[in-house]
C-alpha positions, 0 to 999 in steps of 0.5 A, spaced: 500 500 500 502 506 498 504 511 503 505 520 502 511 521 502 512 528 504 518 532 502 521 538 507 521 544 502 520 551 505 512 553 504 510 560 502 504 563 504 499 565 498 500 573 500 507 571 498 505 568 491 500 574 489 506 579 492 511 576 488 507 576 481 505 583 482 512 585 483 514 580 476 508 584 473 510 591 475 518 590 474 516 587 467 512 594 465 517 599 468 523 596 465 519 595 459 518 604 460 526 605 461 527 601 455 523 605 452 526 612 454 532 610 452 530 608 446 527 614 444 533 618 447 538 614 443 534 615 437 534 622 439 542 622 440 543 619 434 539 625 429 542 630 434 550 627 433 548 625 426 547 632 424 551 635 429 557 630 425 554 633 418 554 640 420 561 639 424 564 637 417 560 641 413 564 647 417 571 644 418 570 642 409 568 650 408 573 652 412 578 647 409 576 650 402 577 658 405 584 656 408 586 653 401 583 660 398 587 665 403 594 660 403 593 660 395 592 668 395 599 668 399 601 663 394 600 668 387 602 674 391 609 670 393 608 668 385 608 675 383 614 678 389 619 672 386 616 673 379 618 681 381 625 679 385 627 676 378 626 681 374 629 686 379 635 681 379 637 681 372 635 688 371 641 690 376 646 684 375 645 688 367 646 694 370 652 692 375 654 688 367 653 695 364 657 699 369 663 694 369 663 695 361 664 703 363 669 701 369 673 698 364 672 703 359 675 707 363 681 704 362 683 707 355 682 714 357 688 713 362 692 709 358 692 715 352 693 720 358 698 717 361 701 715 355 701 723 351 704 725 359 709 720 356 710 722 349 710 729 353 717 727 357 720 727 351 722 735 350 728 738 350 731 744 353 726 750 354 720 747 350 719 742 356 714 746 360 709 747 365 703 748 360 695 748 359 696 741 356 700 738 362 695 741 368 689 738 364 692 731 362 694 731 369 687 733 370 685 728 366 688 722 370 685 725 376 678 726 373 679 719 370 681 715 377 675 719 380 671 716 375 674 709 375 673 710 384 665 712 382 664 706 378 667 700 383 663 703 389 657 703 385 659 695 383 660 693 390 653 696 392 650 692 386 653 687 389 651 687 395 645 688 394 644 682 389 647 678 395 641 681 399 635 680 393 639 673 393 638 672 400 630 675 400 629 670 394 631 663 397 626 666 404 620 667 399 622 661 395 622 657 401 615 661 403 613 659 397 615 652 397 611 652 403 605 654 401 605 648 395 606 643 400 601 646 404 596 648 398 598 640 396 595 637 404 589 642 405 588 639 397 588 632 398 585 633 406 579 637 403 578 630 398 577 626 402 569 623 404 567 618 408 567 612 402 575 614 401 579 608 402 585 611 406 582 614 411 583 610 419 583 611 426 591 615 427 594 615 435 592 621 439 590 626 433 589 632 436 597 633 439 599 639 438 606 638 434 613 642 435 614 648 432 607 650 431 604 657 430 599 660 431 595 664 425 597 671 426 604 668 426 604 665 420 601 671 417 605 676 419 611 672 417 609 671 410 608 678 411 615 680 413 617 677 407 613 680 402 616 687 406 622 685 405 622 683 398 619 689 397 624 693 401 630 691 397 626 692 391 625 698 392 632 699 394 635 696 387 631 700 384 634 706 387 641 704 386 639 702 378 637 709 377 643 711 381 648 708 377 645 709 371 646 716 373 653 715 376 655 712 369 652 717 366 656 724 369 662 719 369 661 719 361 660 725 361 666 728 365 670 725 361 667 727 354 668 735 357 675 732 361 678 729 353 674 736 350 678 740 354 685 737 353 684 736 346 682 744 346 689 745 349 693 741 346 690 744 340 692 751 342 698 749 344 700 746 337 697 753 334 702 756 338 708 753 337 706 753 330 706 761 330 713 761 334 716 756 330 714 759 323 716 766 327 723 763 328 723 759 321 722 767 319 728 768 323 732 762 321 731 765 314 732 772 316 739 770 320 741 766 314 741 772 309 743 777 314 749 772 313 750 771 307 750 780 306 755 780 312 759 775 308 759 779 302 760 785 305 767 781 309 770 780 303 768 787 300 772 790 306 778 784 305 779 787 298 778 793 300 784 792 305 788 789 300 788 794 295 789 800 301 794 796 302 797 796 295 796 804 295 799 804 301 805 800 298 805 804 292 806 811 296 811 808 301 815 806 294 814 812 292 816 816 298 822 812 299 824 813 292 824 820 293 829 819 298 834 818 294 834 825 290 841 829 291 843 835 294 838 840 293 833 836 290 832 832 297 826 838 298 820 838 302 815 840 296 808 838 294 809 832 292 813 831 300 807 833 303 802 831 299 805 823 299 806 824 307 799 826 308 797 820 303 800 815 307 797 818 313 790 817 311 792 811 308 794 808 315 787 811 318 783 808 312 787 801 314 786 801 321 778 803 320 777 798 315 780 793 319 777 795 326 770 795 322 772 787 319 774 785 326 766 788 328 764 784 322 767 778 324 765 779 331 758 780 328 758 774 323 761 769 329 754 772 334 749 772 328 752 764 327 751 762 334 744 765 334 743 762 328 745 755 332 741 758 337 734 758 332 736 752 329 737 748 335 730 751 338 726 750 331 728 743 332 725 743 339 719 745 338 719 741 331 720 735 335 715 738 341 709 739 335 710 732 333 709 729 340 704 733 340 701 731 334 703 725 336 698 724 342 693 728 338 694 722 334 693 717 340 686 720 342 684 718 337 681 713 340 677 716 345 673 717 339 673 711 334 673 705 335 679 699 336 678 696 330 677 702 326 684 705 329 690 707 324 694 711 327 697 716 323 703 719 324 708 714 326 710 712 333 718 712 332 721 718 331 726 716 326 733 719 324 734 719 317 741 721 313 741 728 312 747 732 309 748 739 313 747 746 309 753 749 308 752 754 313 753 750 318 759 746 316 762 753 316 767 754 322 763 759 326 
């Protein structure tokens, strides 16, 4: 027969059933209302984050794309400043070109100068003298060396000015070169989209790297390179105008320097022209004048020999009349008039010599006059031919190298010449 088992488990009143029910029951709905509220604030959340996350890249896209405008304005303006630092570079380096080409330019008008100083040296006795021609080709040199300092001055500040432009022209290409690589990234990061392939989560973004600046800094120093470059610009500006000014008044005071010395040299010549046609006057003078006393010389050489002759004639005669005899060795008129004869004689003779002896005196003095005109005449032969000689030279002031043949001989040569009679005679 069976039997009721009985198991010992706890027992629960029934109060305690319907309490646990309505608690299952009532947990149940207000899980079910904090399920809901979350829900809805979730989806609330994700319209809110999914607009803000649309909005937050719209903004971070425009300012992507006004950040590329304002780099790329910086960029075409440094494209304009380097296009214009270029240009001011080859514009002073051929303008410091040019003031070489007239630095070495200068070299000739001092060759020339020195070289008439040279040729000048070459005066003999009384024609070498101080004159205008010596002060203005001494003026010259002066004024050619001044010149010549000018120009090397004028070419050390072009050079240095380059180095400066040089110097600005890497700070702006390296600026430049910056604002590509910059144009470049904000480019590429302004591309990409949600669907790119090559974008991924990276290792604390939001660091702020080394050697960050803030916007004003970046803005001033592109602004500061620009300045400068426009500064040294307009400072080589200035120095272009300044050299052309400079090669210009150089120019110019040497054309009125070479005028001025041409214009002496011209005068001097006309001068020397004038003595030398005076003493060549002279020469000629002097050689007549010889050759008149020569002739009156022998004149009075025969004059002498025949007074002589009457002189001997008269002697002969008194002396014969010596011998008359006794009475007849009378004083008569014949005596006296004998007697006076030789007296006048003697005074005629003695006259005539003291007058050929003046003669004589006065051909030696007229001789060594004459070889006093003739050794000045050669002088000034000589002085008109080395100034010839250095107008010759100056030639090539005015003509060009290739074209200049110089027309008086630079040599002066001695040719065989035979002297004048008048000058192998015995003064």
């Amino acid at each position: 027969m069976a039997t009721l088992s009985v198991k010992p488990s706890p027992r629960f009143r029934l109060p305690d059933w319907h309490t646990n029910s309505y608690l299952l029951s009532t947990n149940a709905e207000r899980q079910r209302d904090a399920s809901h509220q979350i829900r809805q604030e979730a989806r609330v959340l994700c319209n809110e984050t999914n607009n803000q996350t649309i909005w937050d890249e719209h903004d971070n896209r425009t300012r992507l794309a006004e950040r590329i405008d304002t780099v790329n304005r910086w960029k075409e303006m440094l494209d304009k400043c380097l296009t214009d630092l270029d240009a001011e570079i080859d514009a002073l380096t051929q303008m410091k070109e040019s003031a070489e080409q007239s630095l070495q330019a200068k070299n000739l008008p001092l060759d020339v100068a020195i070289e008439c100083l040279t040729l000048r040296e070459s005066r003999r006795d009384i024609d070498v003298v101080k004159d205008l021609v010596e002060e203005e080709l001494h003026k010259e040199v002066e004024v050619t060396e001044a010149t010549k300092k000018a120009l090397q001055q004028k070419i050390s500040q072009a050079f240095e000015k380059l180095c400066l432009l040089q110097e600005v022209r890497q700070q702006l290409n390296s600026d430049h070169r910056g604002k590509m690589e910059t144009l470049d990234i904000d480019r590429g990061c302004f591309s990409l989209n949600l669907k790119s392939p090559n974008i991924s989560l990276k290792i604390n973004p939001t660091r702020v790297p080394n050697g960050s600046t803030t916007l004003q800094q970046w803005d001033d120093c592109s602004q500061f390179n620009k300045n400068q470059a426009e500064a040294e610009m307009k400072g080589a500006i200035e120095l272009r105008e300044a050299i052309a000014l400079t090669i210009a008044k150089t120019n110019n005071e040497l054309e009125a320097q070479r005028v001025a010395t041409e214009f002496a040299f011209r005068k001097r010549l006309w001068e020397m022209e004038k003595v030398y046609s005076e003493l060549k006057w002279q020469e000629k003078n002097t050689l007549e004048e010889i050759a008149e006393l020569q002739e009156d010389i022998r004149h009075l050489e025969e004059d002498l020999r025949r007074k002589l002759q009457n002189l001997k004639l008269c002697h002969t005669r008194l002396e014969t009349r010596t011998y008359r005899p006794n009475v007849e060795l009378c004083r008569d008129q014949a005596q006296y008039g004998l007697t006076e004869e030789v007296h006048q004689l003697e005074a005629t003779t003695a006259a005539l010599k003291q007058k050929l002896a003046q003669a004589q005196d006065a051909l030696d003095a007229l001789y060594q006059h004459l070889a006093q005109l003739q050794a000045d005449i050669a002088c000034k032969a000589n002085s008109m031919l080395l100034d010839t000689k250095c107008m010759d030279t100056r030639r090539k002031l005015t003509m060009p190298a290739e074209k200049f043949v110089p027309e008086v001989d630079t040599f002066t040569r001695t040719t065989n010449r035979t002297l004048s009679p008048l000058k192998t005679c015995q003064l």
